[in-house]
Biopython code that builds the backbone (N, CA, C, O; Angstrom):
import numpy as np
from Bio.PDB.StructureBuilder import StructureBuilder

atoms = [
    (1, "UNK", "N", (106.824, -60.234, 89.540)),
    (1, "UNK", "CA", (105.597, -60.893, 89.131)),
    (1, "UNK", "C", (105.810, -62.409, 89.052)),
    (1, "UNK", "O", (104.888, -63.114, 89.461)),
    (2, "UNK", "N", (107.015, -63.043, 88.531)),
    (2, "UNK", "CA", (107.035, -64.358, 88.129)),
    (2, "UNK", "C", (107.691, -64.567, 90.007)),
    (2, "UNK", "O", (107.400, -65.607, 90.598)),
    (3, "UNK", "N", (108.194, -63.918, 90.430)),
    (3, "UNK", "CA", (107.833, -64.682, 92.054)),
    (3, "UNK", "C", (107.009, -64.989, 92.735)),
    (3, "UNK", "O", (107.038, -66.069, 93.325)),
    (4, "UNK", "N", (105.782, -63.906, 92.886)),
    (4, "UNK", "CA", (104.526, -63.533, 93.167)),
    (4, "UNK", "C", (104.145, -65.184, 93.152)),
    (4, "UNK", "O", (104.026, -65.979, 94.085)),
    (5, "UNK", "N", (103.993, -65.368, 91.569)),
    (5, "UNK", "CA", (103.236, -66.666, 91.159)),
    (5, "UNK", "C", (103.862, -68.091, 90.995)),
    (5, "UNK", "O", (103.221, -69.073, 90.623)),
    (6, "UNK", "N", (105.257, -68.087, 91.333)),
    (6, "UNK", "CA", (105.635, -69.467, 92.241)),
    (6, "UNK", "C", (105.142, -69.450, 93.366)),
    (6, "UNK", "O", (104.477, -70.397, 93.786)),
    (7, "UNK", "N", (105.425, -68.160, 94.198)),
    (7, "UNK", "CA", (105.047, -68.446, 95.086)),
    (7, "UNK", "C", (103.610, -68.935, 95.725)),
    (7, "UNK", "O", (103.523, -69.497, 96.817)),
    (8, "UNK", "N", (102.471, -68.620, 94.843)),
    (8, "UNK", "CA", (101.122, -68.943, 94.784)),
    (8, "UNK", "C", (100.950, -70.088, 93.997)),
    (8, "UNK", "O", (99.789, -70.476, 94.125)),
    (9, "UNK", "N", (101.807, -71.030, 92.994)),
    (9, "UNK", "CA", (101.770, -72.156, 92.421)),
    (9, "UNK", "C", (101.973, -73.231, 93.883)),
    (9, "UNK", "O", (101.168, -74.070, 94.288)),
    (10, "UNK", "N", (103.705, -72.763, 94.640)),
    (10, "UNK", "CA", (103.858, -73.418, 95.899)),
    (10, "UNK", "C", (102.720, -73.509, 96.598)),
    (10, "UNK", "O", (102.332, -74.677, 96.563)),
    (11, "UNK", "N", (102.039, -72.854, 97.188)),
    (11, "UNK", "CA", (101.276, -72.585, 98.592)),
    (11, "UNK", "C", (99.176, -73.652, 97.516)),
    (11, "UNK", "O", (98.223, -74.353, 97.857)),
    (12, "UNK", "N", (99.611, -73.115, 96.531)),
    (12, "UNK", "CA", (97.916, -74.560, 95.873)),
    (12, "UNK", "C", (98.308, -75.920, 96.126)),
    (12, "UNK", "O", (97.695, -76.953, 96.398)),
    (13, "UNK", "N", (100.155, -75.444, 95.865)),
    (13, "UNK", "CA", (100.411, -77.437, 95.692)),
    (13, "UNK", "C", (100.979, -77.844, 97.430)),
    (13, "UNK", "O", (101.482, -78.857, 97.915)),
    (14, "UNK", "N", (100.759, -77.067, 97.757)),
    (14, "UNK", "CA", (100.659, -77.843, 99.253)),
    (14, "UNK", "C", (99.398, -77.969, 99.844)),
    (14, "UNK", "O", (99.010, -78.900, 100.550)),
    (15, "UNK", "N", (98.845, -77.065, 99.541)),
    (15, "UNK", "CA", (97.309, -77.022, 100.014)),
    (15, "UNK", "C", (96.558, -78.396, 99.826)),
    (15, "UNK", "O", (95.912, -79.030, 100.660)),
    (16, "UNK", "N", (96.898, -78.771, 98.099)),
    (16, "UNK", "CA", (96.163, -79.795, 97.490)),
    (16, "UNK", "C", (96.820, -81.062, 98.272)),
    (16, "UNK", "O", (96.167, -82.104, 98.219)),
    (17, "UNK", "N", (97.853, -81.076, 98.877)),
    (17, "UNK", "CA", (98.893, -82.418, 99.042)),
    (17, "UNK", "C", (97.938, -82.823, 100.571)),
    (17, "UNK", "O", (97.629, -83.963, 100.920)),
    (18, "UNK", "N", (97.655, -81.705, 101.205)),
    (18, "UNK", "CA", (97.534, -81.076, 102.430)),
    (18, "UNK", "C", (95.790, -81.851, 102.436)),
    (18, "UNK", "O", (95.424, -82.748, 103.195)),
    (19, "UNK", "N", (94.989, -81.202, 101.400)),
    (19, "UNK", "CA", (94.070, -82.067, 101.623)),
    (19, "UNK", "C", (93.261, -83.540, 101.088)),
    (19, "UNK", "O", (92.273, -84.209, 101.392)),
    (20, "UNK", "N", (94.554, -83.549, 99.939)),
    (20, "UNK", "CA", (94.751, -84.893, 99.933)),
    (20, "UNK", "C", (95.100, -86.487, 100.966)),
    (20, "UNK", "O", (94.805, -87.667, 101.161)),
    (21, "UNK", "N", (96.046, -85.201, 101.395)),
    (21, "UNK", "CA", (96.558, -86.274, 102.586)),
    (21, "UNK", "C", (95.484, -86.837, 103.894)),
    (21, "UNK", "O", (95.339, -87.956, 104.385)),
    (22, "UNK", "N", (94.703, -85.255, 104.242)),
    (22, "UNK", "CA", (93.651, -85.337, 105.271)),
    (22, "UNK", "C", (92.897, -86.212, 104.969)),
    (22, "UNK", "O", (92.587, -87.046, 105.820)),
    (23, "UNK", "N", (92.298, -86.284, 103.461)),
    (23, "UNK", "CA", (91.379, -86.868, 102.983)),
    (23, "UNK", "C", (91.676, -88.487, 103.458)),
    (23, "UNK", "O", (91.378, -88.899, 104.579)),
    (24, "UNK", "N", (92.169, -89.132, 102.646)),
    (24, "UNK", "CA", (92.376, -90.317, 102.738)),
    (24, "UNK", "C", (93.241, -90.791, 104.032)),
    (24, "UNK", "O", (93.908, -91.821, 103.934)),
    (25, "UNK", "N", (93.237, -90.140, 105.089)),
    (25, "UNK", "CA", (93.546, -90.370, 106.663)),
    (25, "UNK", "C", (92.286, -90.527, 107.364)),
    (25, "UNK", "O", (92.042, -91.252, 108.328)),
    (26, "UNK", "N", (91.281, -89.487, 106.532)),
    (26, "UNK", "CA", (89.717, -89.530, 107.333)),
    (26, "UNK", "C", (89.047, -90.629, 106.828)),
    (26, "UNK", "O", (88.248, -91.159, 107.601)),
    (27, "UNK", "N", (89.185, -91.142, 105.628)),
    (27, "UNK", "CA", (88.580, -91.797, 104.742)),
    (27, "UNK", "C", (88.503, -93.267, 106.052)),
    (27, "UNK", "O", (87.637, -93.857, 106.697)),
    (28, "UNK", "N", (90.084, -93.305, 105.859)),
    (28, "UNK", "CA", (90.844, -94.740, 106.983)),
    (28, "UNK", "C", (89.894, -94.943, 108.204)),
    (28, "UNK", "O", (89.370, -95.966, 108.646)),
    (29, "UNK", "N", (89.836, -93.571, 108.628)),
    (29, "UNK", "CA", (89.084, -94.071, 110.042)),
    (29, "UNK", "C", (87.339, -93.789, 109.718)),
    (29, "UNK", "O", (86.567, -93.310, 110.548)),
    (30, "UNK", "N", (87.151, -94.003, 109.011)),
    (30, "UNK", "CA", (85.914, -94.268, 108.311)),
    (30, "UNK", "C", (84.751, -92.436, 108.905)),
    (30, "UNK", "O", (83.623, -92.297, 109.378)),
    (31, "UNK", "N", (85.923, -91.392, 108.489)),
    (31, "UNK", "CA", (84.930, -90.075, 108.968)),
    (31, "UNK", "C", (84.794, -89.350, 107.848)),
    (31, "UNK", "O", (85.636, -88.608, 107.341)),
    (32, "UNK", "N", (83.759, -89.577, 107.495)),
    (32, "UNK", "CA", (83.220, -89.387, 106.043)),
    (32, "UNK", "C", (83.181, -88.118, 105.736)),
    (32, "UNK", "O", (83.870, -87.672, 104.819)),
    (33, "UNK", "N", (82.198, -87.206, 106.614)),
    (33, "UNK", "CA", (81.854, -85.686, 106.320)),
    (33, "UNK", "C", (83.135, -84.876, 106.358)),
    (33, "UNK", "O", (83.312, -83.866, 105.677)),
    (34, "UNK", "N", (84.062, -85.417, 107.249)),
    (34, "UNK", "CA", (85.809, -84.695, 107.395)),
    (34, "UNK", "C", (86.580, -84.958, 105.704)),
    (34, "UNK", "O", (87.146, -84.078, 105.055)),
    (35, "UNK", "N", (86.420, -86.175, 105.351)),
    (35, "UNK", "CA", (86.734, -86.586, 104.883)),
    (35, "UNK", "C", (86.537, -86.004, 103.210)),
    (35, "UNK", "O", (87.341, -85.911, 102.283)),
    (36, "UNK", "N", (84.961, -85.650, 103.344)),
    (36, "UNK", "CA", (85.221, -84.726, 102.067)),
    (36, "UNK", "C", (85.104, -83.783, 102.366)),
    (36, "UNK", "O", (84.533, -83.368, 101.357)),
    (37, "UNK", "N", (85.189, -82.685, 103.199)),
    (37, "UNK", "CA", (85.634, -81.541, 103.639)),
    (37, "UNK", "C", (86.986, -81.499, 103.061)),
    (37, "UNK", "O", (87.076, -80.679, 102.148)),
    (38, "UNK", "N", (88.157, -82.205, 103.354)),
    (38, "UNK", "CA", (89.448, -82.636, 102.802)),
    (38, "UNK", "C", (89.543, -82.716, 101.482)),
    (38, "UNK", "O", (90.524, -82.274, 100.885)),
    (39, "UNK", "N", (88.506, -83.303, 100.870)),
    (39, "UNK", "CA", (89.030, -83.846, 99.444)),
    (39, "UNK", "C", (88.381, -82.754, 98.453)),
    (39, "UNK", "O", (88.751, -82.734, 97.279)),
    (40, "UNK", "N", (87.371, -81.805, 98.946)),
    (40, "UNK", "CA", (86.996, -80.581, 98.755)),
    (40, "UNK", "C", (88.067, -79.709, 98.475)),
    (40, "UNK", "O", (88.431, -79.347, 97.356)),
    (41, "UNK", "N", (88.625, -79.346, 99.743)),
    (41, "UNK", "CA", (89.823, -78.501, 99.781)),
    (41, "UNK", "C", (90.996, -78.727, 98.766)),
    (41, "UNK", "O", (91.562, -77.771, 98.236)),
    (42, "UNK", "N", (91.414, -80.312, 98.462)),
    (42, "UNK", "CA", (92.299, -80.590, 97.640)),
    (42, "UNK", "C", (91.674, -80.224, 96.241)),
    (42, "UNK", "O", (92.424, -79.814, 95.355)),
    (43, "UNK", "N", (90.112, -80.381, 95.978)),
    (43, "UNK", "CA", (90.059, -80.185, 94.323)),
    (43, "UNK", "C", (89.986, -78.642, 94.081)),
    (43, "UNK", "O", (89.886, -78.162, 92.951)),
    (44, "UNK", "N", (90.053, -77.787, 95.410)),
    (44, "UNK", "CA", (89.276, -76.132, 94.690)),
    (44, "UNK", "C", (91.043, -76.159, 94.728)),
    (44, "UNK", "O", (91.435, -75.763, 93.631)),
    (45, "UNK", "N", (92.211, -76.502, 95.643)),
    (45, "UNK", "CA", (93.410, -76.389, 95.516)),
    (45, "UNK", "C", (94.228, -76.894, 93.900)),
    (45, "UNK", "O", (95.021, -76.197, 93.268)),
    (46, "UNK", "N", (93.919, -77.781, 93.662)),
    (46, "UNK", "CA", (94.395, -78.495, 92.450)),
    (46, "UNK", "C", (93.931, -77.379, 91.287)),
    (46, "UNK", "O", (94.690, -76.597, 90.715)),
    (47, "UNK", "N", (92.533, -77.506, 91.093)),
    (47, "UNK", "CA", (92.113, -76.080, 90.020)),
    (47, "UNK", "C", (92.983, -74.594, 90.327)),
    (47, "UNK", "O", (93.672, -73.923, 89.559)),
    (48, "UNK", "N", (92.757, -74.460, 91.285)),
    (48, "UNK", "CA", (93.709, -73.244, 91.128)),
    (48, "UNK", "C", (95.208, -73.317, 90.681)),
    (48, "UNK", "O", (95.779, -72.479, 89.982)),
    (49, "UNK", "N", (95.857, -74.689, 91.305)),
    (49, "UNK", "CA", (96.479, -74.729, 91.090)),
    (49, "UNK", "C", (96.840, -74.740, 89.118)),
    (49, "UNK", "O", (97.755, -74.056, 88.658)),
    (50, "UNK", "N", (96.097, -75.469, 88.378)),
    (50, "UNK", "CA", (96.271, -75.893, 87.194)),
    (50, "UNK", "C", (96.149, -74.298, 86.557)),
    (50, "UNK", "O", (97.014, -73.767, 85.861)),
    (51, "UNK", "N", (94.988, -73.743, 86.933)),
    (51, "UNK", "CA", (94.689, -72.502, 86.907)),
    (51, "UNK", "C", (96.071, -71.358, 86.620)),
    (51, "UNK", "O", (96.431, -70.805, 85.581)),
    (52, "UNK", "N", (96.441, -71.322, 87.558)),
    (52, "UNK", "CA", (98.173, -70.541, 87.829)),
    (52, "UNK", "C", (99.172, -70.750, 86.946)),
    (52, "UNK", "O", (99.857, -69.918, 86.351)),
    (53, "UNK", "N", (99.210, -72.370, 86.897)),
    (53, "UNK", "CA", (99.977, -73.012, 85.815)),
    (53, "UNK", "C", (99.937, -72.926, 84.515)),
    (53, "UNK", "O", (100.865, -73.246, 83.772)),
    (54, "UNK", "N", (98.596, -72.382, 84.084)),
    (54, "UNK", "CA", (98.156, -72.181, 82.425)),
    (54, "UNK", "C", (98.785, -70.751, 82.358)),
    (54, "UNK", "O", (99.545, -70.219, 81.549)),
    (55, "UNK", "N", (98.160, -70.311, 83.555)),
    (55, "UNK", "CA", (98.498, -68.508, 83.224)),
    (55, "UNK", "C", (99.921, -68.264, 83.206)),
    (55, "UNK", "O", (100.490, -67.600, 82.339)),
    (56, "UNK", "N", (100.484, -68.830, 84.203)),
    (56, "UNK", "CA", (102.094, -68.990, 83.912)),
    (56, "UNK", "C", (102.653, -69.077, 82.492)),
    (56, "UNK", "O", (103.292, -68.231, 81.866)),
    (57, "UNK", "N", (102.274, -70.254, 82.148)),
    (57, "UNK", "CA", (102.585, -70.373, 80.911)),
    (57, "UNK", "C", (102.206, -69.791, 79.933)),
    (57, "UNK", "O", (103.002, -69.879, 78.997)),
    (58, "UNK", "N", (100.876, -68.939, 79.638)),
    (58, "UNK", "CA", (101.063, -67.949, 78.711)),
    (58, "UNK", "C", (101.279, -66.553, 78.963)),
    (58, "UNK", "O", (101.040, -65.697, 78.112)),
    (59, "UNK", "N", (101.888, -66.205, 80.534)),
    (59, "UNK", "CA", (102.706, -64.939, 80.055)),
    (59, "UNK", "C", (104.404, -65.017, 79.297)),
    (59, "UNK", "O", (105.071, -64.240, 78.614)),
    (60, "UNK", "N", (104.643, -66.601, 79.939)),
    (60, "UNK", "CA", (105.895, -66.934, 79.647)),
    (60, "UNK", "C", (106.180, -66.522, 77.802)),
    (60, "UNK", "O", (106.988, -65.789, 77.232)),
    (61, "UNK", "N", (105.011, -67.458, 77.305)),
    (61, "UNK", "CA", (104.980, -67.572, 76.055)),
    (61, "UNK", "C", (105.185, -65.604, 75.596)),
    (61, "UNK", "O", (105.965, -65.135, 74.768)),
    (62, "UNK", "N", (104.373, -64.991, 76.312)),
    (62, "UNK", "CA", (104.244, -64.070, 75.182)),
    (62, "UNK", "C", (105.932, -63.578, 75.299)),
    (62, "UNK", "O", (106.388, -62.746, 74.514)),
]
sb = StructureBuilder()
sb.init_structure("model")
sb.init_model(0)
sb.init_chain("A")
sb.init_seg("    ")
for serial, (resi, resn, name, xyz) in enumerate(atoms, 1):
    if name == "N":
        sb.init_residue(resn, " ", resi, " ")
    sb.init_atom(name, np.array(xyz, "f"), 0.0, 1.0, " ", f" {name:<3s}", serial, name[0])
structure = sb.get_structure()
């Protein structure tokens, strides 16, 4: 179980890096609609990610 959910902590925090990165590459060449398509992807990535991270931490706790 606690592999399961590194391994799903890994794969949000690349996702988020992933459309972070797109984002502000599209931003540069001034392609707006790509651009938050990208920065979309990075915030539903980041929530999940934080998401995972809480739950992590309170099975740890119990």
């Amino acid at each position: 179980m606690n592999k399961l959910l590194k391994s799903e902590i890994l794969t949000n925090l690349l996702w988020a890096a992933f459309g972070i990165i797109g984002g502000l590459n599209y931003y540069k060449k001034a392609e707006y609609w790509i651009c938050g398509i990208m920065s979309l992807i990075a915030i539903v990535h980041a929530l999940r990610l934080f998401k995972n991270l809480f739950k992590n931490k309170e099975i740890v706790d119990e």
